[in-house]
Each structure stands twice: as structure tokens, then as C-alpha cells.
C-alpha positions as CSV (number, residue, x, y, z in Angstrom):
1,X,15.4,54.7,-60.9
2,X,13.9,54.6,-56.9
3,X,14.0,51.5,-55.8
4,X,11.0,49.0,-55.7
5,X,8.9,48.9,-52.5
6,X,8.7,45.4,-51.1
7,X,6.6,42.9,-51.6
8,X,4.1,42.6,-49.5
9,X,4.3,40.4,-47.2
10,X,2.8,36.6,-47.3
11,X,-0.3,36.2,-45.2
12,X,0.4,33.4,-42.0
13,X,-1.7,30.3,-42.1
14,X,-3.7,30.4,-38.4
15,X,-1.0,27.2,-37.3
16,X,2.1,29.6,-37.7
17,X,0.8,32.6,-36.9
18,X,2.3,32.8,-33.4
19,X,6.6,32.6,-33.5
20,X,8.7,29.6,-33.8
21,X,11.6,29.5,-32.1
22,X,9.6,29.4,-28.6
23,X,8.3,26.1,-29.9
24,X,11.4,25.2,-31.5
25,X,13.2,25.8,-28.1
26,X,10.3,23.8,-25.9
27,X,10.4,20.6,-28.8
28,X,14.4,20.6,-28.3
29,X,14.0,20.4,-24.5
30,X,11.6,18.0,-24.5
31,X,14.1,15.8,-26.5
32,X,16.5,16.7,-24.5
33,X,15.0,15.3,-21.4
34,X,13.5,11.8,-23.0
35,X,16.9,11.1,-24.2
36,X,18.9,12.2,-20.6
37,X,16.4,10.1,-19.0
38,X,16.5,7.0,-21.6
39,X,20.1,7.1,-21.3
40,X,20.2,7.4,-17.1
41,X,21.7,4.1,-15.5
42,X,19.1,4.2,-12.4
43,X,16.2,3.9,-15.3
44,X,18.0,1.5,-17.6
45,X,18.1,-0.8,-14.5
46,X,14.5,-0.8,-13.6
47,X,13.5,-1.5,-16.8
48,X,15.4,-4.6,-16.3
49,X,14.6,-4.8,-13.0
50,X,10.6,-4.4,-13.7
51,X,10.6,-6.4,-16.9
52,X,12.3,-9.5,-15.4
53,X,10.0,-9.8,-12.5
54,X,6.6,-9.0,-14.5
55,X,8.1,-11.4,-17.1
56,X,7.7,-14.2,-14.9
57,X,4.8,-13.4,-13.5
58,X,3.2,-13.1,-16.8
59,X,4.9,-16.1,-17.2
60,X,3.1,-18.1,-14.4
61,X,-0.4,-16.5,-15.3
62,X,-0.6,-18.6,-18.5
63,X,-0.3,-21.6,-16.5
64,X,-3.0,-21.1,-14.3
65,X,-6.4,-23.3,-14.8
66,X,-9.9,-21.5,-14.1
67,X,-12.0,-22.9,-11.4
68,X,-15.5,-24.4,-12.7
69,X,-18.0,-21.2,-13.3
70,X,-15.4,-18.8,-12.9
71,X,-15.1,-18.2,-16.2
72,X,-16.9,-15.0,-16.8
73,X,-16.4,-13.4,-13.4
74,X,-14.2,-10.2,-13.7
75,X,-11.0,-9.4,-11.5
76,X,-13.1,-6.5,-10.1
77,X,-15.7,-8.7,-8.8
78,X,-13.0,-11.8,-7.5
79,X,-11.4,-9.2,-5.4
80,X,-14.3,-8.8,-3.3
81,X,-14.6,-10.5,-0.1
82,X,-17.8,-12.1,0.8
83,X,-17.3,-11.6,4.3
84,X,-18.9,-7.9,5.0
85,X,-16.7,-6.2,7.3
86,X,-13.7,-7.5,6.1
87,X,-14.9,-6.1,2.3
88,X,-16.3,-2.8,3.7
89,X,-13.1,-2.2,6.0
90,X,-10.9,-2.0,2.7
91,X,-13.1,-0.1,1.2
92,X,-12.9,2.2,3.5
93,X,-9.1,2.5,3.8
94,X,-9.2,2.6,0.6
95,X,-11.3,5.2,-0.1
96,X,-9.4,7.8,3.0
97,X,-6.5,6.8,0.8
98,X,-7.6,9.1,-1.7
99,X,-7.6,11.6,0.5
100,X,-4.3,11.5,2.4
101,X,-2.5,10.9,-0.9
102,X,-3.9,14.0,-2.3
103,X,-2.8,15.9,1.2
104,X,0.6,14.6,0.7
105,X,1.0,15.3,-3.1
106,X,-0.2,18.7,-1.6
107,X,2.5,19.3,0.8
108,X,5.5,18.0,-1.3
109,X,4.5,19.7,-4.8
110,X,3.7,22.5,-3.6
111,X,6.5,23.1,-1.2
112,X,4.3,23.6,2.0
113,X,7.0,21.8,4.0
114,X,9.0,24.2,3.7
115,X,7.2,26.0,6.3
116,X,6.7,23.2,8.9
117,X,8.6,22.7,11.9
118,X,8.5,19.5,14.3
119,X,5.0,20.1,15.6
120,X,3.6,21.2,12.4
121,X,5.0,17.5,11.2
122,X,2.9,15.9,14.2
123,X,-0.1,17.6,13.2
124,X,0.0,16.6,9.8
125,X,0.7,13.2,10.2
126,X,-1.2,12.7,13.3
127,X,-4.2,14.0,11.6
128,X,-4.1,11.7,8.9
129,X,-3.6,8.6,10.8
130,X,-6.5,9.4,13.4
131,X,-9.6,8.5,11.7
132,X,-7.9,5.3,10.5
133,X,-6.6,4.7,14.6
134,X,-9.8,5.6,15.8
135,X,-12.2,4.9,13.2
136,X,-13.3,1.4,14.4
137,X,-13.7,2.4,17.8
138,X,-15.7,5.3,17.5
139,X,-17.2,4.9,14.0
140,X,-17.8,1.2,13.7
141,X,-20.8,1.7,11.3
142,X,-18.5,2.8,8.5
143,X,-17.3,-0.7,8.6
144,X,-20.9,-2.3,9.7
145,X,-19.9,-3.3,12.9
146,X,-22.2,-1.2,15.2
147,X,-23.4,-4.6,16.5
148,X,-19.7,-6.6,17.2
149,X,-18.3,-6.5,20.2
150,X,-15.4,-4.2,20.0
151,X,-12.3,-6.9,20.2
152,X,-14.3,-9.2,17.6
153,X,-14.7,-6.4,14.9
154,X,-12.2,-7.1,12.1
155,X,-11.6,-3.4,11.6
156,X,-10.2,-3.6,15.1
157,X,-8.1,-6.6,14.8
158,X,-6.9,-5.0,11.2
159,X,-5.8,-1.9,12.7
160,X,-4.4,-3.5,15.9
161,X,-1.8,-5.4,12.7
162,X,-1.2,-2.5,10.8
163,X,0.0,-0.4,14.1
164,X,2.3,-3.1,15.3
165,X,4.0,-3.8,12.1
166,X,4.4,-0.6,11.3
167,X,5.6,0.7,14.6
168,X,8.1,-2.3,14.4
169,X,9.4,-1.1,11.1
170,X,10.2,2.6,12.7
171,X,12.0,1.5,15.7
172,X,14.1,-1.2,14.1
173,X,14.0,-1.5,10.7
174,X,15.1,2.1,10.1
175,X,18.2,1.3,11.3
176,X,18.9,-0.9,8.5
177,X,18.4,1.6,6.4
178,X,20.1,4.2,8.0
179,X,23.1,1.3,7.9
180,X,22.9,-0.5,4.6
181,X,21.2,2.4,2.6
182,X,22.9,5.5,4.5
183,X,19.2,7.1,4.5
184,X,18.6,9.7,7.0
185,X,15.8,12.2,8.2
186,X,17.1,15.4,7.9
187,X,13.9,17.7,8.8
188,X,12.9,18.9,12.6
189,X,10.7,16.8,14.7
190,X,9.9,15.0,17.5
191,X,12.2,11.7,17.7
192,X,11.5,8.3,19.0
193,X,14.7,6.0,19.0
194,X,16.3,8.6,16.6
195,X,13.5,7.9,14.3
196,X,11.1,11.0,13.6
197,X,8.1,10.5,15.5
198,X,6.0,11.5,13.2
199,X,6.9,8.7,10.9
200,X,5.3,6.2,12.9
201,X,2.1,8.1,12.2
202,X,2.7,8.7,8.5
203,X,3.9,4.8,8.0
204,X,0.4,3.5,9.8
205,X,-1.5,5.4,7.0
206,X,0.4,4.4,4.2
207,X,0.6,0.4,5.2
208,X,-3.0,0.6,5.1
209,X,-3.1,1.5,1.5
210,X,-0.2,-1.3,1.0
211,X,-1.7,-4.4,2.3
212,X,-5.6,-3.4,1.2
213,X,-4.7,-3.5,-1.9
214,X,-2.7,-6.4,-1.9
215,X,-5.0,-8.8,0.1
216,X,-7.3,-8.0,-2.9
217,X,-5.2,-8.5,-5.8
218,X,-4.3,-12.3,-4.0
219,X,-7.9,-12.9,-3.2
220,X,-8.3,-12.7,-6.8
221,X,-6.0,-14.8,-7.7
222,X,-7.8,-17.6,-5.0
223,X,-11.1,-17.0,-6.4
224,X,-10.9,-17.8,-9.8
225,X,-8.0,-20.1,-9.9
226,X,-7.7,-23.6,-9.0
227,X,-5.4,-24.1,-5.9
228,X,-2.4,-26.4,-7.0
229,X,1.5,-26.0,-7.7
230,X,1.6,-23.4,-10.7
231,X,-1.1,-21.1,-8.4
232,X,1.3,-21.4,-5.6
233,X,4.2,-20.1,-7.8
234,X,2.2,-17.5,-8.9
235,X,1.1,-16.0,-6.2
236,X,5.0,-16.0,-4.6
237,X,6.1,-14.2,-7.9
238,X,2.7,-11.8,-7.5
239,X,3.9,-10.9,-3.8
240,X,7.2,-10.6,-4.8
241,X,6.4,-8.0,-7.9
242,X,3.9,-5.8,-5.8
243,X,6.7,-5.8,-2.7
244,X,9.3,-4.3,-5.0
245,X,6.5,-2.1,-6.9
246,X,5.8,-0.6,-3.8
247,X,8.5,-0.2,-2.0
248,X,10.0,1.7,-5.2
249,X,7.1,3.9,-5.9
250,X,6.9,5.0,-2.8
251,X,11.0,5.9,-3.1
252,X,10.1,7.5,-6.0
253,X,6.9,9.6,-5.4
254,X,8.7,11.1,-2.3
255,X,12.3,11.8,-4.2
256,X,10.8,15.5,-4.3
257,X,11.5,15.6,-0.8
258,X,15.0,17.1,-0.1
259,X,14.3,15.7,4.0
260,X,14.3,12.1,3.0
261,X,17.5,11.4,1.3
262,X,20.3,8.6,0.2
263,X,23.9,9.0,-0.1
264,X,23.1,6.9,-3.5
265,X,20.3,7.3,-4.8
266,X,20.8,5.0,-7.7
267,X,21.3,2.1,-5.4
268,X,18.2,3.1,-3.1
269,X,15.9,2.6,-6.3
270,X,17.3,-0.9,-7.7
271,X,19.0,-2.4,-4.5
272,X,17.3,-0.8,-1.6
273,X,13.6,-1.3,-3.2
274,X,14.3,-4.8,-2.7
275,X,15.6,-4.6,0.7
276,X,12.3,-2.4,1.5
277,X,10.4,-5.4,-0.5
278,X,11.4,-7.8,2.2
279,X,8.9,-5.4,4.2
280,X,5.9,-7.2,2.3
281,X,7.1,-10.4,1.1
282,X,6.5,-11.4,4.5
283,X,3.1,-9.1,5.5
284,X,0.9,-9.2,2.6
285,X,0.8,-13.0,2.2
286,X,0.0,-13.0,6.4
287,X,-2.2,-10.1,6.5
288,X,-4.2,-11.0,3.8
289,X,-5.2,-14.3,6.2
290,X,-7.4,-12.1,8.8
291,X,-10.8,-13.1,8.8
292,X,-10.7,-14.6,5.3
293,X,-13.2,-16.8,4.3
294,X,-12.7,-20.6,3.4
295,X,-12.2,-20.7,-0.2
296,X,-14.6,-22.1,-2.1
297,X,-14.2,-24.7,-4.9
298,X,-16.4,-22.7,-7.4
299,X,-16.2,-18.9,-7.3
300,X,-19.6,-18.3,-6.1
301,X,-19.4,-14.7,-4.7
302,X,-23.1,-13.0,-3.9
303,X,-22.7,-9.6,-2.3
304,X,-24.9,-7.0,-1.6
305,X,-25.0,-3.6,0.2
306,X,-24.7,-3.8,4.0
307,X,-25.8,-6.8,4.4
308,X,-24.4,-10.4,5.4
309,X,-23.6,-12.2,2.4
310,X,-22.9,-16.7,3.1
311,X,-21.6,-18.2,0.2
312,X,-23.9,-20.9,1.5
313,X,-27.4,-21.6,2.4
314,X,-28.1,-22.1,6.2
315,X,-31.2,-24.0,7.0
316,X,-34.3,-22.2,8.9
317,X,-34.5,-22.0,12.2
318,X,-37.0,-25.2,12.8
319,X,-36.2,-26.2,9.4
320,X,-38.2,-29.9,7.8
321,X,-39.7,-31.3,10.4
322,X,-38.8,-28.3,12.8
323,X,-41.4,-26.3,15.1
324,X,-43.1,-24.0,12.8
325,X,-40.9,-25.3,9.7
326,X,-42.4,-25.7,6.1
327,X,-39.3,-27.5,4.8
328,X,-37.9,-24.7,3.2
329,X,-33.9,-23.8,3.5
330,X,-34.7,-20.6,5.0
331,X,-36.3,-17.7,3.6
332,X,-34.8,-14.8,2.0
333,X,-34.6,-12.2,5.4
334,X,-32.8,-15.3,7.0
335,X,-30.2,-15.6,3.8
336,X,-29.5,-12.3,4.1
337,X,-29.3,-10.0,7.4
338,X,-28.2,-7.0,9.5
339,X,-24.2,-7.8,10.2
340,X,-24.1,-8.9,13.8
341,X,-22.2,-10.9,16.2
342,X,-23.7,-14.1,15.6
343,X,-21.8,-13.2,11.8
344,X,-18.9,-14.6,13.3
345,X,-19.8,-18.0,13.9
346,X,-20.4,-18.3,10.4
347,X,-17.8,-21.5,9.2
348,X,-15.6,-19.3,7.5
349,X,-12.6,-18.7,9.8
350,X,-12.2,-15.8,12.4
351,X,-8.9,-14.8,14.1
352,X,-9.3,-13.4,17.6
353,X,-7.6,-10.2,18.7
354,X,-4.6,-12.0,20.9
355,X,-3.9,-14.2,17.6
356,X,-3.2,-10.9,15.5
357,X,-0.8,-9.2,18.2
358,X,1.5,-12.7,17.8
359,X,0.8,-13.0,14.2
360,X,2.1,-9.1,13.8
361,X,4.5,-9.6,16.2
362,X,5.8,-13.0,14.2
363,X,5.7,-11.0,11.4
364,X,8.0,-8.6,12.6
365,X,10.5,-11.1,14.0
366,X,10.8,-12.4,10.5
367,X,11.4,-9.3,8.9
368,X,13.9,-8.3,11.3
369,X,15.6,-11.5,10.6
370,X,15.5,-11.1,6.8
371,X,16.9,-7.8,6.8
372,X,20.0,-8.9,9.4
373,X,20.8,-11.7,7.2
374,X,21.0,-9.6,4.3
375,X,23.1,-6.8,6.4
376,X,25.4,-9.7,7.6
377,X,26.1,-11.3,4.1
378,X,27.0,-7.6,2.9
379,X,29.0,-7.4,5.4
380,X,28.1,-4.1,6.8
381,X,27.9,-3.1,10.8
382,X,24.6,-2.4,12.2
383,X,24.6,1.2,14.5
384,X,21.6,2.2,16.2
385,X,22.0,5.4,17.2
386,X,20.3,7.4,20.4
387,X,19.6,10.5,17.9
388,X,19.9,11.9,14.6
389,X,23.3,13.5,13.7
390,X,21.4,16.5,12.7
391,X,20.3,16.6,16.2
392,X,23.5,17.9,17.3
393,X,24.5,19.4,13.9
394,X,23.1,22.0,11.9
395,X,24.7,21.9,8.8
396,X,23.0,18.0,8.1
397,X,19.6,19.6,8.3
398,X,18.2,19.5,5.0
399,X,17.9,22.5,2.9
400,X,14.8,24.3,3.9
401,X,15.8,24.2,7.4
402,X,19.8,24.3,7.0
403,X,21.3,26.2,9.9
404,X,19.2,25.2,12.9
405,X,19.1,22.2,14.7
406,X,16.2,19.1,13.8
């Protein structure tokens, strides 16, 4: 007999109607890659790494004691300053941050480096750093300072820390890096002391990001809780867990970039994020000091908009008993007014523009020290050399640029 014609076939419910085995392929993958990384000794590390430091400072935050009335104020609100400029000057870096970071995460995913050379570098870079260099000079009204003498404005003083740290931590402390870490620069620019120039510009931007955010987080911390021994301990452990956080997400967010390498990598990410760490351990706590106001026994924080904010009243001009006084503290145009220079005789305390050069300068010093002690106790030899090795050959210029000289 013929044979009988096939069934027909079953119809597909809509989930399956599209083949398998890509799917099957893409789940396998996936697995693949959360188990190689799981299993990866640089990640099993900072796990341990991560989870002992934010251990203890979990551990400290229990201990802390709420000041009087500061029990429903939010974190958002404690990290503000009271003083104006100093809280609109953050918000500004802050806010450019958003936009460099995007530029950056621009260049390096998409591979647009790839086209640069040495004055293409110094453009980019430059560029970014510029409005944050010149910003308080030319554009003091982003950070309501139109009406403070230039030296007194804190976004100058700010800046004026930020530029000498950071160019300190170019011209010296790459050295340790290119010593203890065996880091190098690989791509062509301009150099300065064998360090790219361009990195002076790109490191300006960045530490402005850094130490915004942390004078926030430990202005928190002094607003709501009450200053005494476990507070103390707290905030050491909080400095110390946002140094190493930084200095190894900033490792890691530029690990795409072949220019900027390690001869171990695993050792840059556990050991050489807390050599980087010794960066900030010694900047945010003594950054964090410019221009901050007294703190105040309650957390009694009134801002508004542009205008100047006391955490106290001041009496009236004539106040009781005064020419033209009817006894009243002040009235409410006199609580609250256009930021000016007579703002910085308010009783909180001011630091004047030759106190931040020493104060950066200090800063510096200490750093330096810090990273030579841990250098010595290695023991590993400290060589500062006149220029980069891929200066003079071309086969240690990094990948996209391999076969000229950087």
C-alpha cells in the first residue's frame, strides 16, 4: 500500500515560534561568562576586599547617636552646605560632571581614540578642564559670586586646591606608579616630566568629581551626628572606603583603554587601589575643610535659592533701642540677601587664598611621604625617568598606535 502522508505538523505557541538553538547558544554564554567571572581571582578578592571595609563601616554607623532634631532630616538634605557658594560650587562641578563623564564614556566605548594623536589628546582634555579652570574667573555668577572679590570667592580658592594637588600627583606621584605598579602611558602626546601632558588636564576634572562628592557625604555625617569617639571612627573608616572605591572604579571604568595599562592587572585592582587610595585619605578629609561652616549642635539647615542662608539670626541694623529700631531681630530682606562680600564675615570660618596654596601644598607633601614609605617597606627602587620608553621605542606604543613613536 502507498505510504501515509505525514502528519501535519503541530502548530508553534507564539513563545517558540522563532528557533532555539540561537537562544540556547546566547543562555549557555551568558552562563559561561557569570561563572568565568565568579570564579576570577581579581573578583573573588574585591569581594573580600569591598565586603571587609563596608563591613566596618556598617559596623560603626550603628554606633552613631542622632543630634537633637535631626531625626527626620534626610541624607539628601544633611549634605547640603548652608554656606551658598560653597553649596552652589559643588553643584556646579557636579553637575559638568555629567557631562565630561559622558564625553569620556564616548571616546573609550566607542573607540574614538583610536583616531587621536598627541594634539587631538590636548584638545580633548584641555577642553574639558577649561570651564572648570576658568569658570570662577570669568563666570562667577554660576557660583553666585558676581559680587566677591576674586581671591575671596570660594570657587577660586577651590579650584586654586584641586590644580595643585592634582598637578602634584602628575609630576611625582606617577612615578610611584610607574615604579611600584609598572603602569605606563603608552599613547602619543605632549609630555611633561615623562608624564603625558594632557593628564594634568584630565586629572583636574576628575578630582573635582572626587572630592565634591566626598566633602558631601562627610558633611552628612557632621550634620546629623553627634561629634564624639565612635563619629570620629566612622568617618576614618568612611574616608577610607570612598578612597579605595574610587581609586578602583576609576581603574576599572578605564580598563577598556589598551593606552593605560599594568604589567598585573590583578595586583593594580586589589593592591594598587589602595596605594591610589592614599591619594584621598589624606585630601578629602582636608579639602572638605574650605570654607566650611561651624557645625552646629542641632542640624538646623535653612537654604534657599540664591540667596544667603545664616543658620542664625543677626540682629537689625539699629536693633532695640537702636536709631530707627522697633526691637525686632531683623526683618526677613535682612535674614536673607543677595550673596556678597560682607557674606564672608559671617562667624562661620573662611580660609584665605595663601592658606589653600600651603594647605594643598601640605597635602601633597604628605602624600608623597605616604606613598615613599610604602615604596621603601616593599623594598622597590624609585626611577624617575626624563621620558617615556615609548618615546624612543615604537613597539611599546600601545596597540592603536603600535609602530610610531608616542
Amino acid at each position: 500500500p502507498p505510504p501515509l502522508p505525514p502528519p501535519p505538523p503541530l502548530p508553534l505557541r507564539p513563545c517558540l515560534s522563532y528557533p532555539l538553538s540561537p537562544t540556547i547558544q546566547d543562555a549557555d554564554t551568558v552562563i559561561a561568562f557569570v561563572s568565568e567571572w565568579v570564579n576570577d581571582r581579581t573578583v573573588q578578592d574585591m569581594l573580600v576586599n569591598f565586603s571587609t571595609i563596608f563591613g566596618a563601616v556598617s559596623g560603626l554607623y550603628i554606633m552613631l547617636t542622632r543630634k537633637p532634631g535631626g531625626e527626620s532630616l534626610s541624607w539628601y538634605s544633611a549634605m547640603a552646605c548652608t554656606r551658598t557658594t560653597k553649596r552652589m560650587t559643588e553643584t556646579w562641578w557636579l553637575a559638568y560632571a555629567v557631562f565630561w563623564v559622558l564625553c569620556f564614556g564616548l571616546i573609550i566605548g566607542g573607540g574614538l581614540y583610536k583616531w587621536f594623536d598627541k594634539h587631538h589628546y590636548m584638545i580633548v582634555c584641555g577642553g574639558l578642564a577649561a570651564p572648570l579652570l576658568l569658570q570662577p574667573f570669568i563666570a562667577p555668577g554660576i557660583t553666585g559670586e558676581a559680587n566677591v572679590p576674586v581671591w575671596s570667592r570660594y570657587s577660586v580658592k577651590a579650584t586654586v586646591w584641586i590644580a595643585i594637588f592634582s598637578f602634584i600627583g602628575n609630576w611625582w606621584y606617577t612615578h610611584y606608579f610607574y615604579s611600584v605598579l609598572k603602569a605606563s602611558y603608552s599613547m602619543p602626546a605632549h609630555d611633561l616630566n615623562a608624564v603625558p601632558l594632557a593628564m594634568y588636564f584630565a586629572t583636574h576634572f576628575y578630582f573635582t568629581l572626587y572630592h565634591a562628592l566626598a566633602a558631601q557625604a562627610l558633611r552628612g555625617v557632621r550634620t546629623l551626628f553627634v561629634r564624639n569617639s565612635a563619629r570620629f571612627m566612622f568617618e576614618c573608616s568612611l574616608v577610607c572606603a570612598m578612597a579605595y572605591s574610587t581609586a578602583f572604579t576609576e581603574s576599572a571604568t578605564i580598563s577598556a583603554y589598551p593606552c593605560y595599562s599594568f604589567a598585573d592587572r590583578h595586583q593594580a585592582y586589589t593592591l594598587g587601589s589602595a596605594f591610589y587610595g592614599i591619594y584621598f585619605l589624606v585630601s578629602y578629609p582636608l579639602f572638605a575643610t574650605i570654607d566650611e561652616p561651624r557645625e552646629q549642635a542641632t542640624p538646623i539647615i535653612t537654604i534657599t535659592t540664591g540667596k544667603a542662608s545664616p543658620t542664625k539670626a543677626s540682629p537689625a541694623k539699629g536693633g532695640k533701642g537702636g536709631k530707627g529700631g522697633k526691637g525686632k531681630a531683623g526683618t526677613k530682606e535682612e535674614a536673607s540677601t543677595d550673596i556678597d562680600s560682607t557674606d564672608l564675615d559671617q562667624e562661620e570660618s573662611t580660609h584665605t587664598l595663601y592658606q589653600v596654596v600651603w594647605e594643598a601644598l601640605g597635602a601633597g607633601m604628605a602624600v608623597l611621604m605616604l606613598l615613599d614609605i610604602v615604596r621603601a617597606a616593599l623594598p622597590l627602587p624609585l626611577l624617575v625617568p626624563m621620558a617615556r620608553p615609548c618615546k624612543s621605542d615604537a613597539s611599546l606604543t600601545c596597540p592603536p598606535f603600535d609602530g610610531q613613536l608616542c
